[in-house]
N, C-alpha and C positions, 0 to 999 in steps of 0.2 A: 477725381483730382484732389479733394479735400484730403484723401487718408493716405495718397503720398506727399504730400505738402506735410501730410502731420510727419510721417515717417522722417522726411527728411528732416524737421525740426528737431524730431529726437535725437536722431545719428550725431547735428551738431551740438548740440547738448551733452552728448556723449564725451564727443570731441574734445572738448572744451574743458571739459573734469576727469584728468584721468585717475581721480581719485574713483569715481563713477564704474568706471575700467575694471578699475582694481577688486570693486566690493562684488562685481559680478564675478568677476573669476571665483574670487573667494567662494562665495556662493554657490558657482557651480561644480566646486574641488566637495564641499562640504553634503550634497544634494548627491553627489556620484561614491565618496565614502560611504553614506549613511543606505544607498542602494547595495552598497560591495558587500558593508556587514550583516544587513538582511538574508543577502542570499547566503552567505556563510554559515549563518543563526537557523536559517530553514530549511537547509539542504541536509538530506537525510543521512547521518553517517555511516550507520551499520546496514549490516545483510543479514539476510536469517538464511538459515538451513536449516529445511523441512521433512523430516521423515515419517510415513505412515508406519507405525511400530504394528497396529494389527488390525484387523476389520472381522468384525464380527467374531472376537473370540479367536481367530485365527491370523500367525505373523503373516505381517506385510500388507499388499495393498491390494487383494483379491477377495472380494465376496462372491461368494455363491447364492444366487435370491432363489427363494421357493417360496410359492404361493404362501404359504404359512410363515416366511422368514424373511421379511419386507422393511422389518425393524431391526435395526444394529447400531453397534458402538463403532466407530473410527478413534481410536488411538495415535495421536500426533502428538512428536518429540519435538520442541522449536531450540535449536540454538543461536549463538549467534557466529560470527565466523571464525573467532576463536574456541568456540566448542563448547560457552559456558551458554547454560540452559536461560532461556529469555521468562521470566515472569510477567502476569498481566498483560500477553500480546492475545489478541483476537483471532480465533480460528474459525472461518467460514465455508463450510460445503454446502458448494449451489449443485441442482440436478437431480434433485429427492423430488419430493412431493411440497418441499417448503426448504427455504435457508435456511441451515441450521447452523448454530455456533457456541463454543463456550471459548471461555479462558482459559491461558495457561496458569498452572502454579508455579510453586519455586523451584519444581524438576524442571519445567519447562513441559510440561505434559498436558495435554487437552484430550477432554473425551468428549465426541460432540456424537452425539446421538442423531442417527439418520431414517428417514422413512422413504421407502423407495414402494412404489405402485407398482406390482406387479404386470401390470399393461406397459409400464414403463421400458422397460427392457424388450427388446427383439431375441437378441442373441446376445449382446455385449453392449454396455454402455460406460461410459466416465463420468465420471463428477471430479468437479472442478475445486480447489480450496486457494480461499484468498487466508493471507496472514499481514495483519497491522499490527502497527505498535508506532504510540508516538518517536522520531528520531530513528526508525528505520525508514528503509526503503518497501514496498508493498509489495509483498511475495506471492506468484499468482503461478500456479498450473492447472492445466487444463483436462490432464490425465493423472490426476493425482491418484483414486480410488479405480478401483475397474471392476464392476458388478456384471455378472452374468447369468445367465439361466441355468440352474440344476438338475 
């Protein structure tokens, strides 16, 4: 009983001052801005487009693993959706034996070096490449490379 007794004291309090009225609205127009610009500020604007230019010395995104040839370069082009090449975004391929990743440069080019365990593979396997960069969106596939047995 005590904390609707208070309730209702406030309410007429309220009542009573609609300058009180006024400062909340305010407050809450300024609280719902300052929410809208945030999300505006941290919502990511660009896209990338991701190309595997060649895997292991050879175009595109097919390696051939053999017990001896477990260790290779992936070559990734990053742009952005207007075609100009993205500097300093992070290139990750998961599905080796460890993460691996480098940077782009000012091509936009990433050479991330990969170690695949030959147990690893059946007959066909994928590895997966994530791409960050601050103020993009996070570019993720799941059949990016496609390694096979030789």
């Amino acid at each position: 009983m005590k904390y609707i007794d208070r309730i209702a004291k406030s309410v007429a309090c309220i009542r009573e001052s609609p300058l009180r009225i006024a400062a909340l609205i305010i407050l809450a127009i300024i609280i719902f801005s300052v929410l809208v610009a945030l999300l505006v500020i941290l919502t990511p604007k660009g896209t990338f487009e991701v190309e595997c230019i060649q895997c292991g010395g050879r175009d595109g995104n097919l390696f051939i693993a053999s017990e001896a040839n477990a260790n290779f370069d992936v070559v990734v082009k990053v742009n952005d959706k207007d075609g100009n090449a993205v500097e300093n975004a992070t290139v990750k391929i998961y599905g080796g034996v460890e993460k691996a990743y480098a940077k782009t440069n000012a091509d936009g080019i990433a050479v991330v070096n990969v170690t695949i365990a030959p147990d690893q593979i059946e007959q066909s396997a994928f590895l997966k490449v994530v791409v960050e960069k601050s103020g993009f969106k996070k570019y993720v596939r799941s059949d990016f490379v496609v390694v096979t047995r030789g």
